[in-house]
C-alpha distance (Angstrom), angle and dihedral (degrees) to the residues before:
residue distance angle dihedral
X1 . . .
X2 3.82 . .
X3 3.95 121.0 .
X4 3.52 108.6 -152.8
X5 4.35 120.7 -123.8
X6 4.10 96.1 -131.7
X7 3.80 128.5 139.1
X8 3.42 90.3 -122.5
X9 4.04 99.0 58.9
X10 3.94 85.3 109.0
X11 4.06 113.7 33.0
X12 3.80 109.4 -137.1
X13 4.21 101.5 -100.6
X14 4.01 87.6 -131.2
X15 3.91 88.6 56.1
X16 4.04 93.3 48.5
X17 3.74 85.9 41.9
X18 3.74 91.2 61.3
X19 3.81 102.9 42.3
X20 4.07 85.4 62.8
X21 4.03 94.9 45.5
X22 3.48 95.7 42.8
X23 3.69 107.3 23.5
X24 3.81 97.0 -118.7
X25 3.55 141.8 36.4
X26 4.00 140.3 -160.5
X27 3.48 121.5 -134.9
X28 3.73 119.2 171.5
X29 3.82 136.1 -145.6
X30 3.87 104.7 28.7
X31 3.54 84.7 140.5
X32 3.74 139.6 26.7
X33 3.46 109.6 -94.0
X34 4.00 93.7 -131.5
X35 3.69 86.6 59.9
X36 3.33 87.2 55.4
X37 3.85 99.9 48.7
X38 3.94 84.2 51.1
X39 3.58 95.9 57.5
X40 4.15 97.5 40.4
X41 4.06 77.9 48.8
X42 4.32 85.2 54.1
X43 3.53 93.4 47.0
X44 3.60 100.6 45.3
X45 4.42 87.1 55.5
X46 3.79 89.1 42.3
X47 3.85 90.7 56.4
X48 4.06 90.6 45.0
X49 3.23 86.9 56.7
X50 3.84 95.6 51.9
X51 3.85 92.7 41.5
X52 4.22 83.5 57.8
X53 3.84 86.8 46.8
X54 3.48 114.9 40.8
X55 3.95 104.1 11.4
X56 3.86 126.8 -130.0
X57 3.43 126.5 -44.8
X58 4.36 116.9 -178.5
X59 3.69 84.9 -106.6
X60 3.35 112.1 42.3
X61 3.86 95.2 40.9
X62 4.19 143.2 31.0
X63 3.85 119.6 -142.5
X64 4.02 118.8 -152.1
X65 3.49 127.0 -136.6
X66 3.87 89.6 -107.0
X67 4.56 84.9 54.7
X68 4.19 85.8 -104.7
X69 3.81 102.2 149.4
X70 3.32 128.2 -152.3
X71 4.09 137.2 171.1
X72 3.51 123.4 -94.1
X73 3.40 112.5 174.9
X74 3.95 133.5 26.5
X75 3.73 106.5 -150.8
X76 4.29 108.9 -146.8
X77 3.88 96.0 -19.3
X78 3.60 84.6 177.0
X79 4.08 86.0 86.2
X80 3.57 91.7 36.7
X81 4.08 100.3 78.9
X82 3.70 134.8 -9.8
X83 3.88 95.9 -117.3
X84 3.85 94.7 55.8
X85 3.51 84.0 53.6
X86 3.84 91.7 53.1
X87 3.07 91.7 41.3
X88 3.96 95.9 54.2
X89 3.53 91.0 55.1
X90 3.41 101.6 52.8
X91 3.86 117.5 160.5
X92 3.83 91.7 -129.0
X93 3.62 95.2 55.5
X94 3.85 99.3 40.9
X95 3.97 83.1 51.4
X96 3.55 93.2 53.9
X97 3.99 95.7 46.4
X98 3.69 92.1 46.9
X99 3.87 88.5 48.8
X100 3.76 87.2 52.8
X101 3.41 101.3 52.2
X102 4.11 91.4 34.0
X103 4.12 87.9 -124.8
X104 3.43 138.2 73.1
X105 4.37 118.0 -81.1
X106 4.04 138.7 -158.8
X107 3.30 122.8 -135.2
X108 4.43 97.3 -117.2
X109 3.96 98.6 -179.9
X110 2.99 154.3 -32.5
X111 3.74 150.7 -153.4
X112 4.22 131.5 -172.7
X113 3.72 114.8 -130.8
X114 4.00 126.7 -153.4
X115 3.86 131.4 -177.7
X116 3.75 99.6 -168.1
X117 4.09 110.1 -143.0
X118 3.91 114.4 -81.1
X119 3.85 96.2 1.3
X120 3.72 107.2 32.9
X121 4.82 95.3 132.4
X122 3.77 131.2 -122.5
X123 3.89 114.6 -98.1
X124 3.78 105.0 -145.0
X125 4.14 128.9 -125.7
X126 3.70 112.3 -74.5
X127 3.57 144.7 145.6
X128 4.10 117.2 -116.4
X129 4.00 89.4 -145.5
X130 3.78 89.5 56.9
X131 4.00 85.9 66.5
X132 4.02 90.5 31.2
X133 4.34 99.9 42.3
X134 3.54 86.6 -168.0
X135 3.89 123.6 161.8
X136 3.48 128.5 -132.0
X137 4.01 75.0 45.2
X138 3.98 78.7 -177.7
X139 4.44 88.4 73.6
X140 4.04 87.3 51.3
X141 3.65 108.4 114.5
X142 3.97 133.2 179.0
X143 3.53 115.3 -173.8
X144 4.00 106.1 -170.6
X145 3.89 104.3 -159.6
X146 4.03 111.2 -152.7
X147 3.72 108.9 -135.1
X148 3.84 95.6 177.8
X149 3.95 125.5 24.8
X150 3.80 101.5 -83.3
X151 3.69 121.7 -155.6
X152 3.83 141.8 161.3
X153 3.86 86.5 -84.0
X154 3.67 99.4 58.3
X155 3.82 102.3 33.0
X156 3.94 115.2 -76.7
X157 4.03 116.8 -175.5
X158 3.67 111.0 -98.3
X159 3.76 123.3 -152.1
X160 3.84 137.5 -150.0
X161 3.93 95.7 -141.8
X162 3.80 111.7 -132.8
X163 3.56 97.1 16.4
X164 3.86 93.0 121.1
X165 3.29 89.4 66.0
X166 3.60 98.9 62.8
X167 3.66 127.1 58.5
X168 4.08 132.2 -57.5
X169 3.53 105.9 -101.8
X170 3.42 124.5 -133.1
X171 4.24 104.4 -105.4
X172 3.70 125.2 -158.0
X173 3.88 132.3 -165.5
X174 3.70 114.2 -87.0
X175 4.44 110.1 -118.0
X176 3.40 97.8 -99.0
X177 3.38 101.8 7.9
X178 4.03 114.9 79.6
X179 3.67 94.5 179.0
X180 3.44 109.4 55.3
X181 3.88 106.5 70.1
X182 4.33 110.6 -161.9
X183 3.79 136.7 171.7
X184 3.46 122.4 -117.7
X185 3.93 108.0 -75.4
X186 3.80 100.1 -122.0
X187 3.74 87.3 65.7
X188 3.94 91.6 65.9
X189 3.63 114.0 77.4
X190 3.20 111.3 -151.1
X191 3.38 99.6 -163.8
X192 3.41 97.7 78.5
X193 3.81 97.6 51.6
X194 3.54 126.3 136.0
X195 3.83 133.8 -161.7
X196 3.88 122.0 -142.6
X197 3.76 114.0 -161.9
X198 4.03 105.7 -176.6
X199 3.85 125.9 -173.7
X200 3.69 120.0 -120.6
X201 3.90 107.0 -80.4
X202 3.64 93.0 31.0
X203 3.72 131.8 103.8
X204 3.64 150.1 -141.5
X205 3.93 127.0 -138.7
X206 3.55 113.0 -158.5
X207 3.89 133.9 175.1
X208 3.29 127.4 -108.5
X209 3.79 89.5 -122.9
X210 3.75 92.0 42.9
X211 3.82 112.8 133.3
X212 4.11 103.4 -137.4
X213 3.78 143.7 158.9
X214 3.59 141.4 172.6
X215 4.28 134.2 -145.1
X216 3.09 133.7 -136.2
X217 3.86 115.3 -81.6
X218 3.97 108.6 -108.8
X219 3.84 94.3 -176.6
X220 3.72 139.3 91.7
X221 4.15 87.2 -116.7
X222 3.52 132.0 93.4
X223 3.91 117.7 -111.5
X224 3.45 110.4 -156.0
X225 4.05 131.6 167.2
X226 3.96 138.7 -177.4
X227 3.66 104.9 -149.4
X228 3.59 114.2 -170.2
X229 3.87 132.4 174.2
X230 3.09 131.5 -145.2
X231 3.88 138.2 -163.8
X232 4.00 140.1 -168.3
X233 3.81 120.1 -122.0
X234 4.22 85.1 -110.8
X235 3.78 89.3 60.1
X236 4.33 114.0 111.8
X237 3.50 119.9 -172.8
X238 3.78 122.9 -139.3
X239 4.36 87.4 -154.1
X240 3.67 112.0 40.9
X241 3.90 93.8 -85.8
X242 3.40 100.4 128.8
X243 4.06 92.9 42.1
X244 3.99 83.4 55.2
X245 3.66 99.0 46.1
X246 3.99 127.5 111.4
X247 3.45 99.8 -106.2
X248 3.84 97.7 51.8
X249 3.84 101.9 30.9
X250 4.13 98.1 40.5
X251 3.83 94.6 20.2
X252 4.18 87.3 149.6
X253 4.00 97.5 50.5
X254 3.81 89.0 33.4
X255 4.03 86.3 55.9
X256 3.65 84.6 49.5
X257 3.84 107.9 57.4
X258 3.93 84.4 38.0
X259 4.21 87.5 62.4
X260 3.73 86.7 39.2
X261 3.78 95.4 50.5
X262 3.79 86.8 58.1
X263 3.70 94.7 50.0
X264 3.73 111.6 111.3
X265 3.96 89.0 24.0
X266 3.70 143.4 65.0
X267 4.04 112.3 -110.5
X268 3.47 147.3 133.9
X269 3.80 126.2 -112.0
């Protein structure tokens, strides 16, 4: 086998240190920032084309207050092209998850998130294991990849620090919003929230347990974010998350794009 030359084939201790104090961690330039910029400008055509297609749904899509449309959400972009695949599995950022969690992890799902400029809506607090209810909730991984410079101004994640160490809260639908599932908003304390501003190329590691939101993006910039989740091979769903995930339900194009994502480079799968 092939070990791959990347900065990140030993995590910095301090950076490790922090994802299990606070429940998530930023660590910039995994990838090259005009790699980046070419994929945000992929997903942004790919949803155009779905907006033409299939019309506008309140997740996939945000309206303006002039009736401008513009996608929101990228449901499993991992089937959508071959270089988002690639591009999910990146050898960095399975090296950092697997350094994380001290054992190797599968990329599960994924989904591409834009706030268009001016109008681009708030994602409320939630925990990604109350959609997941995976066990050892320790081996759940999201690894939010930015693909613009994201600040307070245009929407950055924002974190209660600690909160994966306490319990999953129970998380209802939102009125008027089926898809986003939330607990109750006296159970988030806001006083130990934390913002995580991340430049283009860089990416954020959060905890399955992690309590997290994002606002609505009040610049003239594009915020736009590959979150992808990742699992170990000891992780059992309690919903059929596991039986739906990449690796099990596409194991032949998954193997694929992870060969492919080594092309060019030296690695181990």
């Amino acid at each position: 086998m092939k070990q791959a030359i990347s900065p990140f084939t030993t995590l910095d201790p301090a950076k490790h240190a922090e994802y299990w104090r606070r429940g998530w961690v930023v660590v910039e330039g995994v990838f090259d920032p005009a790699k980046a910029a070419a994929i945000s400008e992929l997903a942004v055509s790919i949803g155009e084309v779905e907006l033409d297609a299939v019309g506008r749904s309140e997740e996939t899509a945000d309206r303006s207050a002039d009736g401008k449309l513009a996608t929101r959400k990228l449901r499993e972009p991992f089937f959508k092209h071959r270089a988002l695949r690639e591009f999910a599995l990146n050898f960095s950022l399975r090296e950092i998850v697997r350094q994380l969690i001290g054992k190797p992890a599968q990329l599960a799902a994924d989904s591409l998130f834009m706030k268009p400029p001016r109008f681009g809506t708030a994602k409320p607090y939630h925990q990604d294991n109350a959609y997941f209810i995976c066990r050892p909730p320790d081996d759940v991984v999201t690894a939010w990849i930015a693909l613009d410079n994201v600040d307070e101004e245009n929407g950055c994640l924002r974190y209660i620090d600690g909160s994966h160490r306490e319990s999953l809260l129970d998380h209802v639908p939102i009125p008027g919003e089926p898809h986003n599932l939330a607990p109750r908003p006296e159970q988030i304390d806001l006083s130990r929230e934390s913002l995580a501003p991340v430049r283009q190329g860089g990416v954020v590691f959060h905890h399955g347990g992690t309590l997290h939101t994002s606002h609505r993006n009040h610049s003239n910039r594009w915020r736009r974010g590959y979150a992808t989740h990742w699992v170990s091979g000891d992780v059992k769903s309690e919903v059929d998350f596991v039986e739906r995930a990449y690796f099990t339900a596409a194991p032949e194009l998954y193997q694929e794009a992870l060969s492919a994502s080594c092309e060019g480079s030296k690695c181990v799968q």
